[in-house]
N, C-alpha and C positions, 0 to 999 in steps of 0.2 A: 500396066502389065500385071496381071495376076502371075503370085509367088507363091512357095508355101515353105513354112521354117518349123523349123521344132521348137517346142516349149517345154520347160520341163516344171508340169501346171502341180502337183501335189507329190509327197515324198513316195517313190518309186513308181512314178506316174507321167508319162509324156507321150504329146500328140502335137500332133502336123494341124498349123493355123493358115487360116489363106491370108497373106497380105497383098496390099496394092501396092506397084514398085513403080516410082513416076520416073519419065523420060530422067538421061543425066543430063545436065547445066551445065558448063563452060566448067572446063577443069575435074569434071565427073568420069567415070566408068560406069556401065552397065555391064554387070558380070551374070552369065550361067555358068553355075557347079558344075563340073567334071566327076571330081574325085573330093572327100576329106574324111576325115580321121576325126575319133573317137578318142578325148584323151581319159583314158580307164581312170587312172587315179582323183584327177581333179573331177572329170564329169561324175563318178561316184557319189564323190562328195556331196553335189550338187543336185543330183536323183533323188541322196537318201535325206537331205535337208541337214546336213551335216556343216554348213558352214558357216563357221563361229560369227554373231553379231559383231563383236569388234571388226572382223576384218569383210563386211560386208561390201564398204567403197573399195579398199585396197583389190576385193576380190573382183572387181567387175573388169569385164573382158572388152577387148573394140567392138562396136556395135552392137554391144550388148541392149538390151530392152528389158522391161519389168526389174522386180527389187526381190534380194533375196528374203527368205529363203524361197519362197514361190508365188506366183509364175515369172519364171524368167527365160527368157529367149538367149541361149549360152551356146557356148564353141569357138575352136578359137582353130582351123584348120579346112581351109579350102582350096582349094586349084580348081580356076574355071579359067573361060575363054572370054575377052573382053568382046561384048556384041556390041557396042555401040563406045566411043570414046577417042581417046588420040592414044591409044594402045590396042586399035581392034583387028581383033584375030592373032592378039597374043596369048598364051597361055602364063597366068598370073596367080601367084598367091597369094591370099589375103586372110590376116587375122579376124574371122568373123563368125558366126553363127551359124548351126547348120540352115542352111537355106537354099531353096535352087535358085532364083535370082537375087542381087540386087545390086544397089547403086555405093558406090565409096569414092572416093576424093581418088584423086590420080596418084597421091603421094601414099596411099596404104595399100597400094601394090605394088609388088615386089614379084617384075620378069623371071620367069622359070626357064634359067639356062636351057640352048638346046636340047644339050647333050643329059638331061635329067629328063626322064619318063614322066605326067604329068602324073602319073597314081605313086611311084616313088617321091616327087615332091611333097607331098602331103605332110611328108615327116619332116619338115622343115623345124616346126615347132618345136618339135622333140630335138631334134640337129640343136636348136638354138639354145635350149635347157643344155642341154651335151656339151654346148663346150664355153659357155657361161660354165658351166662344173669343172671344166679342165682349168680355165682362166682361173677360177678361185683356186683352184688347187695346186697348179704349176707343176704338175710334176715334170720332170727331166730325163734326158736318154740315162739308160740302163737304170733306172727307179725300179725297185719293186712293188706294183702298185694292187693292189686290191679294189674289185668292185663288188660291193655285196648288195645281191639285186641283182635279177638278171634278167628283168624288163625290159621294155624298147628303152628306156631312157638310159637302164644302167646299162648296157648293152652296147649301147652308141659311144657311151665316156669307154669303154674298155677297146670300143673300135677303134676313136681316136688315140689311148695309149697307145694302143700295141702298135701305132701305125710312126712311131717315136724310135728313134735307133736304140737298140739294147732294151728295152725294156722289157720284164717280166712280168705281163697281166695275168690274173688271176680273178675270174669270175664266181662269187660264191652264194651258192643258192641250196634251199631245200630242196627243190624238185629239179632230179636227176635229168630228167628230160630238156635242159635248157643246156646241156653239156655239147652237144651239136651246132648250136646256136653260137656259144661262147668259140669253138673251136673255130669255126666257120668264120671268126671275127679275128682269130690270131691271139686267141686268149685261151690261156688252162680253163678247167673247169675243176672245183670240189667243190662238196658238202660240206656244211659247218664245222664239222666234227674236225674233217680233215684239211683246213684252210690255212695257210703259211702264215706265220707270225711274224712280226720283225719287219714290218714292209715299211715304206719310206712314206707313200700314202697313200688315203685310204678314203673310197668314196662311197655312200651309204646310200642305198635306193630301192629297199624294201618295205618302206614303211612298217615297218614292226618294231617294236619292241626288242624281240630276241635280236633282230637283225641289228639292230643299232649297239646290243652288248656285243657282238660279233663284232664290228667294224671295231670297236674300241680296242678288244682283247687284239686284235690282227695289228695293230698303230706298234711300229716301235718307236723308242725310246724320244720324246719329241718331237715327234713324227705329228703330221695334219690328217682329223678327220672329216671331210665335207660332207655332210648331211644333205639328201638332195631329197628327203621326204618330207612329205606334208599333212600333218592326221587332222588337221580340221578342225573338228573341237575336244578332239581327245586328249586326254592327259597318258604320255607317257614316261615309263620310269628310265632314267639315265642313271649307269651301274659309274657313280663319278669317288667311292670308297675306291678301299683295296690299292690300285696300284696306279691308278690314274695321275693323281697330282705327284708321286712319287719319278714319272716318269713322265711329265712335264708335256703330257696331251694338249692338241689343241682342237676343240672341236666350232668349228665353222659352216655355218647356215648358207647354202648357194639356193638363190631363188631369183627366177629369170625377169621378176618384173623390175630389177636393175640392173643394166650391165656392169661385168662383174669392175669392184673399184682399182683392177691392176691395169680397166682398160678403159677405164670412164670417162678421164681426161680427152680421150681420143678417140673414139668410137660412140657413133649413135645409135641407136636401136635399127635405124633401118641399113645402117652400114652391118651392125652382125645377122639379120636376118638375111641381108644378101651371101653374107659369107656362108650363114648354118646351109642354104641354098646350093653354094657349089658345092659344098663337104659332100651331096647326098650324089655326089658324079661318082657311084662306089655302089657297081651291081650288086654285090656281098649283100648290100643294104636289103635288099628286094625282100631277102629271107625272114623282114620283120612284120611284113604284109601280111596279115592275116585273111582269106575269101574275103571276097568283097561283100558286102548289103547293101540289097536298094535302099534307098533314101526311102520310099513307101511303106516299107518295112519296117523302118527305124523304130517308131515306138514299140512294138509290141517284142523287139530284139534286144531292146535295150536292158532288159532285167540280165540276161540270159549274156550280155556282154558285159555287161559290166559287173557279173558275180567273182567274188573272191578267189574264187579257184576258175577262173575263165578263162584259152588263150591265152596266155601272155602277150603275143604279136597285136601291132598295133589293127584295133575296128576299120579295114576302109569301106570306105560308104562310095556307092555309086550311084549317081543322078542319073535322073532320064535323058 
């Protein structure tokens, strides 16, 4: 069966390759793409040749192909329909590459709850970053918690606070425009300027600089701040003078290629994928969907989505 997947062949450069996708084996799937997602931050990275030599193995995705920094066949966000398999004419998600067909082992799909739309699934990924992030950070009813970032990722962490008894979320971003978005989630919305202090915790997801001195300043007094950013090969500055050690900060790295370790003992990777799965049964969610793009489109779209000031709502992609 001829396929075709995205490669992303030189920095800020990618095109659609034809691959050959053979019958599935015994214990195989044959999947066609429905729907997937665009993850901005990490595929960036990965456009602009941004990601660091050390973490070249740690960085590589399921079913990934080619070596970084390019060409690599990357993505990690699909919902199709099982065409051939002992799941056929399911609708399934799978950590894999953009591609419109192919084949994966029966155990790296993960059943899309009825009652979840196949183009809302998509966010599963992001669902499973979200609450790996909650998991590190535990906060509890009536917290006052802070999310600074108000991306799909940081967006999802304030959805599932606020959805906690008592609590007081707070979404804090530069651009006013996401203030709809946070409200819509059951979360305040400010500005940096004007963002509450003194919070119990606090979760970081802007990837900046400035934003990571904001999360710090908003932490009260031994309070947790979980870092849910990732700059690639950039060095940034952490403001850790002044009041920091005096006030007995903790700052905490949440990153989804382990479950998080308050839940490790007891949960596997495909047990929290199922779970970030039902979380997304929460039409609220729909509102992080950005138009959809054809898959055929992809490369010549992809400058244009994944620029810095782009969308914020998550890329969904639609196959033929």
């Amino acid at each position: 069966m001829a396929s075709k997947a995205l490669w992303y062949v030189a920095n800020k450069r990618a095109e659609l390759r034809d691959e050959a996708v053979a019958a599935p084996s015994a214990g195989e799937l044959l999947v066609r793409a429905r729907f997937g997602a665009v993850s901005r931050g990490t595929e960036r990275l990965v456009f602009e040749g941004r990601v660091p030599e050390s973490e070249f193995e740690r960085m590589r995705a399921p079913f990934m192909a080619g070596t970084f920094p390019h060409p690599v066949k990357y993505g990690y966000s699909i919902v199709g329909t099982v065409a051939d398999g002992p799941l056929r004419g399911r609708n399934v998600f799978v950590l894999h590459p953009h591609q419109s067909e192919f084949v994966v082992p029966e155990q790296a799909a993960v059943v899309v709850p009825e009652n979840v739309p196949p183009q809302r699934a998509v966010l599963a990924a992001n669902m499973e970053t979200a609450l790996n992030a909650v998991w590190d950070g535990a906060p509890g009813p009536a917290d006052r918690i802070a999310v600074v970032g108000g991306g799909v990722v940081g967006l999802m962490v304030a959805r599932l606070c606020a959805r906690m008894p008592g609590t007081r979320v707070t979404v804090v971003d530069v651009s006013a425009g996401r203030s709809d978005l946070a409200r819509a989630f059951g979360a305040g919305f400010v500005t940096p300027d004007a963002a509450p202090e003194n919070c119990d915790v606090v979760f970081h997801a802007s990837a900046s600089a400035a934003g990571l001195a904001t999360a710090l300043r908003l932490a009260g007094d031994e309070a947790t701040v979980i870092e849910l950013s990732w700059y690639g090969s950039g060095d940034v500055a952490v403001p850790l003078g002044q009041a920091f050690h005096s006030r007995r900060l903790r700052l905490i790295s949440s990153q989804v290629g382990k479950v998080a370790a308050s839940h490790r003992p007891r949960w596997t990777y495909h047990q929290r994928l199922s779970a970030a799965l039902e979380l997304l049964d929460d039409p609220a969610l729909d509102a992080l969907l950005a138009p959809a793009v054809a898959f055929t489109d992809l490369p010549e779209r992809l400058p244009a989505l994944l620029a810095v000031d782009a969308d914020a709502r998550c890329p969904l992609i639609r196959y033929p």
